[in-house]
DRENDO-1510 file (C-alpha; in Angstrom, 1 decimal, always signed):
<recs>
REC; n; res; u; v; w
REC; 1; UNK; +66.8; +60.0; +175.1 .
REC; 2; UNK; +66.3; +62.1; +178.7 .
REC; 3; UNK; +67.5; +65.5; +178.6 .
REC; 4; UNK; +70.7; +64.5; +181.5 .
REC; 5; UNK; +71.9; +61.9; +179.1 .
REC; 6; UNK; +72.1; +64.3; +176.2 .
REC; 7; UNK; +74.3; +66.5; +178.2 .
REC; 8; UNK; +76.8; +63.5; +178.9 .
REC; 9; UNK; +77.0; +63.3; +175.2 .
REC; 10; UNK; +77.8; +66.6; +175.1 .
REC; 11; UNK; +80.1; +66.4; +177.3 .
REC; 12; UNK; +81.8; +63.1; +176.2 .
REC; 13; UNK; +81.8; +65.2; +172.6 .
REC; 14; UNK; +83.5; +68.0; +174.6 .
REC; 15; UNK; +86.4; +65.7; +175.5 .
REC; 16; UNK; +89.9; +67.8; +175.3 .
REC; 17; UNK; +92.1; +66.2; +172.5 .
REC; 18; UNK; +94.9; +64.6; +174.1 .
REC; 19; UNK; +97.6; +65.6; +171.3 .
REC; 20; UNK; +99.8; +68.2; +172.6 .
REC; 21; UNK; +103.8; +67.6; +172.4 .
REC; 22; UNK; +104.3; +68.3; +175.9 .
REC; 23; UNK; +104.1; +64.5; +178.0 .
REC; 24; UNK; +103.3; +65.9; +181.2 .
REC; 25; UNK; +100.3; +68.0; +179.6 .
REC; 26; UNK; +99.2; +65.2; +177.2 .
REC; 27; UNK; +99.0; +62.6; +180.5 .
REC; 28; UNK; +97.0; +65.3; +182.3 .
REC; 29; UNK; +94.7; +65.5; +179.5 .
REC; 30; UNK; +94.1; +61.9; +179.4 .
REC; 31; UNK; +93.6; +61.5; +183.2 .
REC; 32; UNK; +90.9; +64.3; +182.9 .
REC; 33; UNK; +89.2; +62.5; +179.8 .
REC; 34; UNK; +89.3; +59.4; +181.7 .
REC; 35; UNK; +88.2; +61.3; +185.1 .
REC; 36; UNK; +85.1; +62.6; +183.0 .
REC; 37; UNK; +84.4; +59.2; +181.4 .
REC; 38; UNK; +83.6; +57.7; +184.4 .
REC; 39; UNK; +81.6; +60.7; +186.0 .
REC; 40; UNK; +79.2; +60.1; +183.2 .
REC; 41; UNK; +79.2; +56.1; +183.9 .
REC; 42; UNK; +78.1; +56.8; +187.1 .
REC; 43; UNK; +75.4; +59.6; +186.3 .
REC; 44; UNK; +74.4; +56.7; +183.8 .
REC; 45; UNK; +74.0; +53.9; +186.4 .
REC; 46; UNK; +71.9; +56.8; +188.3 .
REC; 47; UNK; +69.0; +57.7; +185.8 .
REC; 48; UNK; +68.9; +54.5; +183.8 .
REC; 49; UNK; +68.0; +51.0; +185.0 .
REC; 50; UNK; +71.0; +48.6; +185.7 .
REC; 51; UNK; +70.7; +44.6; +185.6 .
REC; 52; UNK; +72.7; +42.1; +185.9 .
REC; 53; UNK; +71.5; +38.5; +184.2 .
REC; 54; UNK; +73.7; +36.5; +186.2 .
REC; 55; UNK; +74.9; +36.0; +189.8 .
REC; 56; UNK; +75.3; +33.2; +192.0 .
REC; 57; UNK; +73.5; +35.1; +195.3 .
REC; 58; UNK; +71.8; +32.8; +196.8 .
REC; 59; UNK; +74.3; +29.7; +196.6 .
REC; 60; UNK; +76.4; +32.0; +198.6 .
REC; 61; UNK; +73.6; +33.2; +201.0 .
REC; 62; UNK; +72.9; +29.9; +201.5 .
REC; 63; UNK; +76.6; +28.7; +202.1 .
REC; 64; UNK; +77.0; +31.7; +204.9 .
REC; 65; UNK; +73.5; +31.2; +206.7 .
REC; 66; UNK; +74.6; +27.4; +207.3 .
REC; 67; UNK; +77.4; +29.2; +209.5 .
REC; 68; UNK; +75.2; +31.0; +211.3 .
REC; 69; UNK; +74.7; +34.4; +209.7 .
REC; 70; UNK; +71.4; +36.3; +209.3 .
REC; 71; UNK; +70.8; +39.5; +207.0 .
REC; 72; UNK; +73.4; +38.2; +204.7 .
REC; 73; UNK; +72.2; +40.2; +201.6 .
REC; 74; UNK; +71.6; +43.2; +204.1 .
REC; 75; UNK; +75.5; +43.5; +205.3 .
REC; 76; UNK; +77.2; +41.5; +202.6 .
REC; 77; UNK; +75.7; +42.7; +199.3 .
REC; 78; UNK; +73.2; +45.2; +199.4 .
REC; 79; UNK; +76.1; +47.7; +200.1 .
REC; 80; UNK; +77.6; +47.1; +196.8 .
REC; 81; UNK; +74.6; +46.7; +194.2 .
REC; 82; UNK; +73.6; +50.3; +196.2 .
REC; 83; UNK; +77.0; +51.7; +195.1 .
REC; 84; UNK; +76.9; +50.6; +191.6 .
REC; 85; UNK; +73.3; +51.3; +191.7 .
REC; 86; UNK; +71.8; +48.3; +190.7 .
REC; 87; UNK; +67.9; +47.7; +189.8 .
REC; 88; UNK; +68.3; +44.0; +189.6 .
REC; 89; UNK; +70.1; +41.0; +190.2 .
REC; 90; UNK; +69.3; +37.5; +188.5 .
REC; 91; UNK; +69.9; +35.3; +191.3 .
REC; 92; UNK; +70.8; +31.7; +190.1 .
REC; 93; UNK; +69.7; +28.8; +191.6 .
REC; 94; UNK; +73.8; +26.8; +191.0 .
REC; 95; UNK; +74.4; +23.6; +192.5 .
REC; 96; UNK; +78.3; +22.2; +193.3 .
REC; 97; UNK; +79.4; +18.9; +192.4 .
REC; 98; UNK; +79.6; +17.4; +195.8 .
REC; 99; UNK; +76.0; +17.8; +196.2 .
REC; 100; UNK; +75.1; +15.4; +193.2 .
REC; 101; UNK; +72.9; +14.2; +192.3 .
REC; 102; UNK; +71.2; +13.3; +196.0 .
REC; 103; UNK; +71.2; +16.7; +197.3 .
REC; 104; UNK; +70.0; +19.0; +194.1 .
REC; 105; UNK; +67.0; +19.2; +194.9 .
REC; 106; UNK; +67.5; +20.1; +198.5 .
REC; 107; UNK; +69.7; +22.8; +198.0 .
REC; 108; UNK; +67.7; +24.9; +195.1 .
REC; 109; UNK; +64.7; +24.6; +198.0 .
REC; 110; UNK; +67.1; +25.9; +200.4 .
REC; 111; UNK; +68.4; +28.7; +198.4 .
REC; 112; UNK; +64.7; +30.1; +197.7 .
REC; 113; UNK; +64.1; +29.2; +201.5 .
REC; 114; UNK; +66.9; +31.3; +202.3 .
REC; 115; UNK; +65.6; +34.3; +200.1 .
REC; 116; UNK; +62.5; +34.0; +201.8 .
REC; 117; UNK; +63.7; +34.6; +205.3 .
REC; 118; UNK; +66.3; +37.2; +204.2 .
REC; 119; UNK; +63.4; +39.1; +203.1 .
REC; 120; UNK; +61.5; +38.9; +206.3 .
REC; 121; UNK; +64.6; +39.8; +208.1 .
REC; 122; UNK; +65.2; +42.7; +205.5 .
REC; 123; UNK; +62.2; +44.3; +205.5 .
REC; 124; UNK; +61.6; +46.9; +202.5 .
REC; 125; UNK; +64.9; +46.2; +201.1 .
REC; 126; UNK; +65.0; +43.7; +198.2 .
REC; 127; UNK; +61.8; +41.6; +196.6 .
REC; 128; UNK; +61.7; +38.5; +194.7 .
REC; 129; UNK; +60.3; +39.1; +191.9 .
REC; 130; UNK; +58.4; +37.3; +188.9 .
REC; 131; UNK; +57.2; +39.6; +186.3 .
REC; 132; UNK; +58.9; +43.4; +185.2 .
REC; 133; UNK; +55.7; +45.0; +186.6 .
REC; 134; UNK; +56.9; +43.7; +189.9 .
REC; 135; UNK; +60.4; +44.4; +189.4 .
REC; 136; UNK; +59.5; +48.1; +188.4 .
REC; 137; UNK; +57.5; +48.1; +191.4 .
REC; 138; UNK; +59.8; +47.1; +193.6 .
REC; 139; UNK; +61.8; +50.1; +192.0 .
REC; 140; UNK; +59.5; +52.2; +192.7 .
REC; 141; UNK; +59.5; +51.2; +196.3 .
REC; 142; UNK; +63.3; +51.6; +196.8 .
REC; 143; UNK; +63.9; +48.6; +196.9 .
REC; 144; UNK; +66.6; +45.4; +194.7 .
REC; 145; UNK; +64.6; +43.2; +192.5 .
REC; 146; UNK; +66.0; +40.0; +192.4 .
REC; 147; UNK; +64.4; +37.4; +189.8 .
REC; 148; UNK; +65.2; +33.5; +190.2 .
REC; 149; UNK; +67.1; +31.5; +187.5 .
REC; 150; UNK; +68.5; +27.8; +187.3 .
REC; 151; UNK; +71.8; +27.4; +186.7 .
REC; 152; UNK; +71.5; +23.5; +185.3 .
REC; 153; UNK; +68.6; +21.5; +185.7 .
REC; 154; UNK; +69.7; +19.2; +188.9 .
REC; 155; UNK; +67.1; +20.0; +190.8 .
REC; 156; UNK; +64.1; +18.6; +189.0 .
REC; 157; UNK; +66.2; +15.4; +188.4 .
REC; 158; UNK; +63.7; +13.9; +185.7 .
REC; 159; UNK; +60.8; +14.6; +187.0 .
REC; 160; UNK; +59.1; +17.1; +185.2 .
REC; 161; UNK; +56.2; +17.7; +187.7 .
REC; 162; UNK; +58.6; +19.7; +189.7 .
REC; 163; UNK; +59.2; +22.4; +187.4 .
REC; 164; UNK; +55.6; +23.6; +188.0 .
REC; 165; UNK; +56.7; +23.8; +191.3 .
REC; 166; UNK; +59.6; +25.8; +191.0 .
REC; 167; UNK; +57.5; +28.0; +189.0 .
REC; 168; UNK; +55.1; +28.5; +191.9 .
REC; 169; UNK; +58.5; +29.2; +193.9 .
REC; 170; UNK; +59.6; +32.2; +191.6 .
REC; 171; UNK; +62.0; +30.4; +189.6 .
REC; 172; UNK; +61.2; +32.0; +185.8 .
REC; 173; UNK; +64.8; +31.5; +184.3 .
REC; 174; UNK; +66.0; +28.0; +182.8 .
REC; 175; UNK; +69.5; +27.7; +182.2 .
REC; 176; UNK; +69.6; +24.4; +180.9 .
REC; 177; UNK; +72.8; +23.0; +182.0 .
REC; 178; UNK; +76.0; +23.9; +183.6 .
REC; 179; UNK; +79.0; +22.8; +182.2 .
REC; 180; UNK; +78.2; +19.0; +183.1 .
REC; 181; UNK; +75.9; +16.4; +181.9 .
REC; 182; UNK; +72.4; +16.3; +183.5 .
REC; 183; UNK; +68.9; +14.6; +181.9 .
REC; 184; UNK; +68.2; +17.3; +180.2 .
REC; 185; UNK; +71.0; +18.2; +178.0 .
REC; 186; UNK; +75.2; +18.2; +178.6 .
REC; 187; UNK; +76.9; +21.1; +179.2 .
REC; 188; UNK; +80.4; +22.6; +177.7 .
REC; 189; UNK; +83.1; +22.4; +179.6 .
REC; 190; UNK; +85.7; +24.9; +180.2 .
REC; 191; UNK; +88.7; +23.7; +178.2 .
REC; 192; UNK; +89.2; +20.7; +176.3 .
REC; 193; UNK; +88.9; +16.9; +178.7 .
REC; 194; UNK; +88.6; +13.5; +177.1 .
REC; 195; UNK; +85.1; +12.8; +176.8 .
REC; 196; UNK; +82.6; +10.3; +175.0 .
REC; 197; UNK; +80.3; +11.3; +172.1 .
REC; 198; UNK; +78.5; +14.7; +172.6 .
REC; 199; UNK; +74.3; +15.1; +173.2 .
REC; 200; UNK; +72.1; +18.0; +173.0 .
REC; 201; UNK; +69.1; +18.1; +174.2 .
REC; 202; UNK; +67.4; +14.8; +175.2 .
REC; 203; UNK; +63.8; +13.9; +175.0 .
REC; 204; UNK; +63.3; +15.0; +178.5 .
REC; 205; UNK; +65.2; +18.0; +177.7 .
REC; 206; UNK; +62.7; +19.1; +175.1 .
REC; 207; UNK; +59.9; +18.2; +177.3 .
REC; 208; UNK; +61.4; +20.1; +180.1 .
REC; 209; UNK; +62.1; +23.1; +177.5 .
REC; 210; UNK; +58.2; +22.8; +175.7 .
REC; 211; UNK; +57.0; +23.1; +179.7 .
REC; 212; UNK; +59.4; +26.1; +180.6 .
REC; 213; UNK; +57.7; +27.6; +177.6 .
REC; 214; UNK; +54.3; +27.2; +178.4 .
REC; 215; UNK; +54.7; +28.4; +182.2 .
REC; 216; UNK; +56.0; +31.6; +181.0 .
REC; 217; UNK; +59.6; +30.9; +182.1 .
REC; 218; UNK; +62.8; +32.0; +179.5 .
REC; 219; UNK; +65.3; +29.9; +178.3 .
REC; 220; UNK; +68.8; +30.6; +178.7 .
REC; 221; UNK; +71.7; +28.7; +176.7 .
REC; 222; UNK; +75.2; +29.1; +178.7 .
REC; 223; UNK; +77.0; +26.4; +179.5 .
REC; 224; UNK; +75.1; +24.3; +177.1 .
REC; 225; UNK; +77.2; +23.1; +174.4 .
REC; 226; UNK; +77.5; +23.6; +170.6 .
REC; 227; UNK; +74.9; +20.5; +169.8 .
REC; 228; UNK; +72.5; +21.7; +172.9 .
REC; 229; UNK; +72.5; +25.2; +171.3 .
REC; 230; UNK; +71.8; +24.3; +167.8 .
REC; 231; UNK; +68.6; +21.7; +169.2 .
REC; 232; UNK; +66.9; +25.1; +170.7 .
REC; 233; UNK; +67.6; +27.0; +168.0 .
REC; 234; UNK; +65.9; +24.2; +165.7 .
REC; 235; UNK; +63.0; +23.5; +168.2 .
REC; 236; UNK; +62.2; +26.8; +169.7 .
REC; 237; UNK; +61.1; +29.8; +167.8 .
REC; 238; UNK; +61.8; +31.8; +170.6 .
REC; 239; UNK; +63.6; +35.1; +172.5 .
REC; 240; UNK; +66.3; +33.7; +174.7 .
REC; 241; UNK; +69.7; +34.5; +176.6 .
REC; 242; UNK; +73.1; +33.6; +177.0 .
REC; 243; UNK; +73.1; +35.4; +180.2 .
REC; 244; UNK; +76.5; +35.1; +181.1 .
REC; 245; UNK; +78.4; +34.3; +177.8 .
REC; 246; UNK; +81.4; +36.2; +175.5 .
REC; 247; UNK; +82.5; +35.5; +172.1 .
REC; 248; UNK; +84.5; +33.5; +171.0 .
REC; 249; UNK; +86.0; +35.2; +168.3 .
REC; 250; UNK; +87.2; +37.2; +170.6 .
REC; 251; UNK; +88.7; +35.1; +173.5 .
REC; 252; UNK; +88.1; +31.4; +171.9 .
REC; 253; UNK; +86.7; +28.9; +174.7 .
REC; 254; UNK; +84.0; +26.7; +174.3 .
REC; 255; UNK; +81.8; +28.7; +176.8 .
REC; 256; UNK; +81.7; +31.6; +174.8 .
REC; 257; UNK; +79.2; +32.0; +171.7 .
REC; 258; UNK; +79.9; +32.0; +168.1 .
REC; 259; UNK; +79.3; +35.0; +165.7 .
REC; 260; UNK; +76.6; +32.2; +164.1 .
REC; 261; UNK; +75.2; +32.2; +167.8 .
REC; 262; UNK; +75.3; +35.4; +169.0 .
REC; 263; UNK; +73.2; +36.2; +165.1 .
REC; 264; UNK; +70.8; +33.9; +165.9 .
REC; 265; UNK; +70.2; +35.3; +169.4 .
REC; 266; UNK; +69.6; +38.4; +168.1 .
REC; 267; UNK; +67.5; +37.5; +164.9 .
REC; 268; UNK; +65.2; +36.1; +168.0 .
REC; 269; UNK; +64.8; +39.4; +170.1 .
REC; 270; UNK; +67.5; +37.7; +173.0 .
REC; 271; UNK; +70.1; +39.1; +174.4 .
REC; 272; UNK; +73.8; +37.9; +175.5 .
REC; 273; UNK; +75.9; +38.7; +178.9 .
REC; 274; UNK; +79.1; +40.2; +179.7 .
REC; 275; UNK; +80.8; +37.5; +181.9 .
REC; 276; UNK; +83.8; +39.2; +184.0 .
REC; 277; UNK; +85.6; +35.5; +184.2 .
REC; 278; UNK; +89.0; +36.5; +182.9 .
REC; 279; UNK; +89.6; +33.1; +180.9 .
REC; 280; UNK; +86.5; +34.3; +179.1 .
REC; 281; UNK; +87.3; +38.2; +179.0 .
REC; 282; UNK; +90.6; +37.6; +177.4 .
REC; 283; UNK; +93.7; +35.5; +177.8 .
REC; 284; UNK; +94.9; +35.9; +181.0 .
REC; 285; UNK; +98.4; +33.9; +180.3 .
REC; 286; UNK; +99.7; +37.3; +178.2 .
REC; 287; UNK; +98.3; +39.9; +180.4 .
REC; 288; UNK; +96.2; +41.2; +183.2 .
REC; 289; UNK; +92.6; +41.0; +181.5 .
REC; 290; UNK; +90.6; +44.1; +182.8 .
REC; 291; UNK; +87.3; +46.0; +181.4 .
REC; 292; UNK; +89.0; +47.0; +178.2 .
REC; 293; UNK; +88.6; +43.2; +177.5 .
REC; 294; UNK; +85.2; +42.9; +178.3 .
REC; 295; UNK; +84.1; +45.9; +176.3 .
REC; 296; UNK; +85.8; +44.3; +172.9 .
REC; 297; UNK; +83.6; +41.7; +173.7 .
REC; 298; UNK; +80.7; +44.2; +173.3 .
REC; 299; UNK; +82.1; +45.6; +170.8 .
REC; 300; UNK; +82.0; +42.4; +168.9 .
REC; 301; UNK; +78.6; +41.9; +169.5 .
REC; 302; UNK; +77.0; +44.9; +168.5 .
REC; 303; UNK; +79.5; +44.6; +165.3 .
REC; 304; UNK; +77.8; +41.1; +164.5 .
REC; 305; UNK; +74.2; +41.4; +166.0 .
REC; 306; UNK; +73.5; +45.1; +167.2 .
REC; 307; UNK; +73.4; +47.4; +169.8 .
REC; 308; UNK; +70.1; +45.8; +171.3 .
REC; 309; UNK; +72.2; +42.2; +172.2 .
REC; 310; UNK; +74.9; +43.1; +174.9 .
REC; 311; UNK; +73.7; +42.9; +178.4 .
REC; 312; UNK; +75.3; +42.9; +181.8 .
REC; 313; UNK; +76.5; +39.1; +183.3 .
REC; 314; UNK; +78.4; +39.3; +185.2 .
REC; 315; UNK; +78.9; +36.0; +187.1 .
REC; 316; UNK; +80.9; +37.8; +189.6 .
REC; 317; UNK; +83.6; +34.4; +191.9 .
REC; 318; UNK; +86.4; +36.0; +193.0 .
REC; 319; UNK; +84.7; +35.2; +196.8 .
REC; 320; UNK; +84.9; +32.1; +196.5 .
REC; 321; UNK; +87.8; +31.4; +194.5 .
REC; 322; UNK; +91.1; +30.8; +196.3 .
REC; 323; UNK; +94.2; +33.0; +195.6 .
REC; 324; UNK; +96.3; +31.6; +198.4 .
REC; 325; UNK; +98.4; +29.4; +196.0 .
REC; 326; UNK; +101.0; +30.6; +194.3 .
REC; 327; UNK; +100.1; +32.4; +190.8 .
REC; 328; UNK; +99.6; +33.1; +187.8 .
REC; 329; UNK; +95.4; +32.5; +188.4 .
REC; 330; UNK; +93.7; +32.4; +185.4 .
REC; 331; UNK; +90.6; +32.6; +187.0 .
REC; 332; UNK; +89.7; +36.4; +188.0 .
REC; 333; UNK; +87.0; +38.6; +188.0 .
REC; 334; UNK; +88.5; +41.5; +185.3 .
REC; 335; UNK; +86.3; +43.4; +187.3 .
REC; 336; UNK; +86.3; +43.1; +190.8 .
REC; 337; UNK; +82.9; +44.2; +192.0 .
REC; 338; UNK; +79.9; +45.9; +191.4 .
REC; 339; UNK; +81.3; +49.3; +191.8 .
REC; 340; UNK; +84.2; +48.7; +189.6 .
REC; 341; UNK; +81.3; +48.6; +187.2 .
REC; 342; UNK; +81.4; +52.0; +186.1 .
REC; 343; UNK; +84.9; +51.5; +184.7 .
REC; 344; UNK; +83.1; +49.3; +181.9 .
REC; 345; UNK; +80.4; +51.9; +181.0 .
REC; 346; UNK; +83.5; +54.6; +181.1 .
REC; 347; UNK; +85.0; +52.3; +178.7 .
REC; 348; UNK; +82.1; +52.3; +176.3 .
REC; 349; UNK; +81.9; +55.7; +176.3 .
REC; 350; UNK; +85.0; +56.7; +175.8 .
REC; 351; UNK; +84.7; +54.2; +172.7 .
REC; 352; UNK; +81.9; +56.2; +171.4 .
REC; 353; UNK; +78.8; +54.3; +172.3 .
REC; 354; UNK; +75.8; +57.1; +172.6 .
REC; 355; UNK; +74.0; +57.3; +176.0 .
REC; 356; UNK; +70.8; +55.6; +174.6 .
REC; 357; UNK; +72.9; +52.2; +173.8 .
REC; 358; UNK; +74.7; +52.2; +177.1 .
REC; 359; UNK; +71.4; +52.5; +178.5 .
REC; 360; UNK; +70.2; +49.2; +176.7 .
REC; 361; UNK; +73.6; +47.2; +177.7 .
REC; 362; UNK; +73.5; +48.4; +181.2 .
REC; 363; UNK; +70.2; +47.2; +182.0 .
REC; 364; UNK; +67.5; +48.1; +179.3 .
REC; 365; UNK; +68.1; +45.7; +177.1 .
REC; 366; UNK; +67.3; +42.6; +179.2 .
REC; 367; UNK; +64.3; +44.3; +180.8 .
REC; 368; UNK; +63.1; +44.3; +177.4 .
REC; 369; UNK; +63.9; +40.7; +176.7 .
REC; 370; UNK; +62.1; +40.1; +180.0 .
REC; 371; UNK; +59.0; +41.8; +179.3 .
REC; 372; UNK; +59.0; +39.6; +176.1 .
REC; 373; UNK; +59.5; +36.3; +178.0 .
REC; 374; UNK; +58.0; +36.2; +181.5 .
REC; 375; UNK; +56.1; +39.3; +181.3 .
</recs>
């Protein structure tokens, strides 16, 4: 533990007590605790490194260059990752319904072709990446690592020559499947539709999966359902991620992770994200879900599997949801935005989590789980 993150334990420790029988004085008191809480969250995101496993960049990059626009991650994002200073970004490689099955392919190509020529507009400012020494580099430099994941398997289709290919790309995440059927495995879905009998994994799957693994590529198990999860965890005796997962325990939908799950994760060395998606964070029919929500989901995981499981995931839609029809929406970010980050970390802190843990949710804990996968 650095000297500056001893001090904010000191100071969190140094905390007034709120208990005073004067209301006016006992709110103060709490505004300044929650004023110093989040002081320290931000000195946090500045000497540690911060990560988030799971954004959909690049499908919106993609979606505004079509329109015309150049330097998207320049004007539109870099800005904010800045603010909450963020190390790196796991951009996903998601593909919408109405271009299946014809067009996956295309538009994974055209989301790394876009990264490609926001880099060369962008000079010096963000790097794709494919290995932690060059995200530290790229650190080192100044500059926003961004590493490549799929978000579903579409665009390989079944052919498994192209994964090599994607490899050679940059891509060095696999998220199986999104919450549809492809040829590798079928997804969850969201809430409960009338369906036909479940798979996991299929025989392509597991050659898709044995590949991944021999490229040097990680494995990550959201969206995938109950029987797709249990087929990895019989097959593979390997580190992987829910990147963008909660619990269900806590908030029960199918896209969230078991206590059985989230053990098994962590019996492996993986590691399991924070997703900000309201439905997920909470129950967003009885109240306004926010970051309290999301932290008892890391509080739930560290209860079942440790301190070294929770990372950030953020999965961050509010841009492209639409709010113009009348409410309630149960679909929110409970946190809007990478600078309404900090409020999270203030939570944990103000929940007692010591600097050092904090420092592994935040962003050490999936650089570790990287360094043990792709290297």
């Amino acid at each position: 533990m650095t000297e500056e993150m001893q001090n904010i334990e000191m100071n969190d420790k140094e905390t007034p007590d709120t208990e005073t029988p004067d209301a006016r004085s006992q709110d103060s008191e709490q505004q300044h605790a929650r004023m110093q809480f989040l002081d320290n969250a931000k000195k946090l995101h500045e000497w540690c490194f911060v990560a988030d496993g799971h954004n959909d960049l690049l499908p919106r990059v993609l979606f505004k260059r079509a329109k015309g626009r150049t330097k998207v991650i320049e004007q539109d994002y870099l800005p904010l990752f800045r603010e909450a200073r963020v190390n790196l970004v796991v951009s996903s490689l998601f593909i919408g319904d109405e271009y299946l099955p014809e067009m996956a392919l295309r538009r994974a190509l055209g989301c790394i072709s876009a990264l490609r020529a926001e880099m060369e507009e962008s000079p010096g400012l963000f790097s794709l990446c494919r290995t932690t020494a060059e995200i530290e580099a790229a650190n080192e430099r100044g500059e926003l690592a961004i590493l490549l994941s799929f978000e579903g398997l579409e665009p390989i289709g079944n052919d498994l020559s192209l994964l090599g290919i994607f490899h050679e790309l940059g891509v060095r995440g696999v998220g199986i499947a999104w919450s549809r059927r492809n040829y590798a495995a079928d997804g969850c879905f969201f809430s409960p539709v009338r369906e036909g009998r479940k798979g996991g994994l299929t025989e392509f799957g597991v050659r898709v999966l044995e590949e991944a693994l021999r490229l040097g590529m990680y494995l990550d198990i959201s969206h995938l359902n109950d029987e797709g999860v249990e087929d990895v965890f019989s097959l593979f005796d390997v580190p992987v991620t829910a990147s963008h997962s909660n619990c269900r325990a806590v908030t029960p939908v199918m896209r969230n992770l078991t206590d059985e799950q989230t053990a098994r994760i962590a019996a492996r060395g993986g590691v399991q994200g924070l997703n900000v998606c309201s439905a997920f964070a909470g129950n967003p029919d009885e109240k306004q879900v926010d970051e309290k929500d999301l932290a008892d989901h890391a509080d739930h995981i560290v209860r079942t599997a440790g301190p070294g499981v929770p990372v950030f995931g953020f999965d961050f839609c509010d841009e492209f949801r639409d709010f113009s029809g009348p409410g309630p929406h149960r679909y929110y970010d409970c946190i809007r935005g990478y600078p309404k980050s900090f409020g999270l970390t203030a939570e944990l802190l103000s929940r007692g989590y010591p600097s050092d843990q904090i420092a592994g949710i935040i962003g050490g804990n999936l650089l570790r789980f990287l360094k043990s996968t792709i290297g």
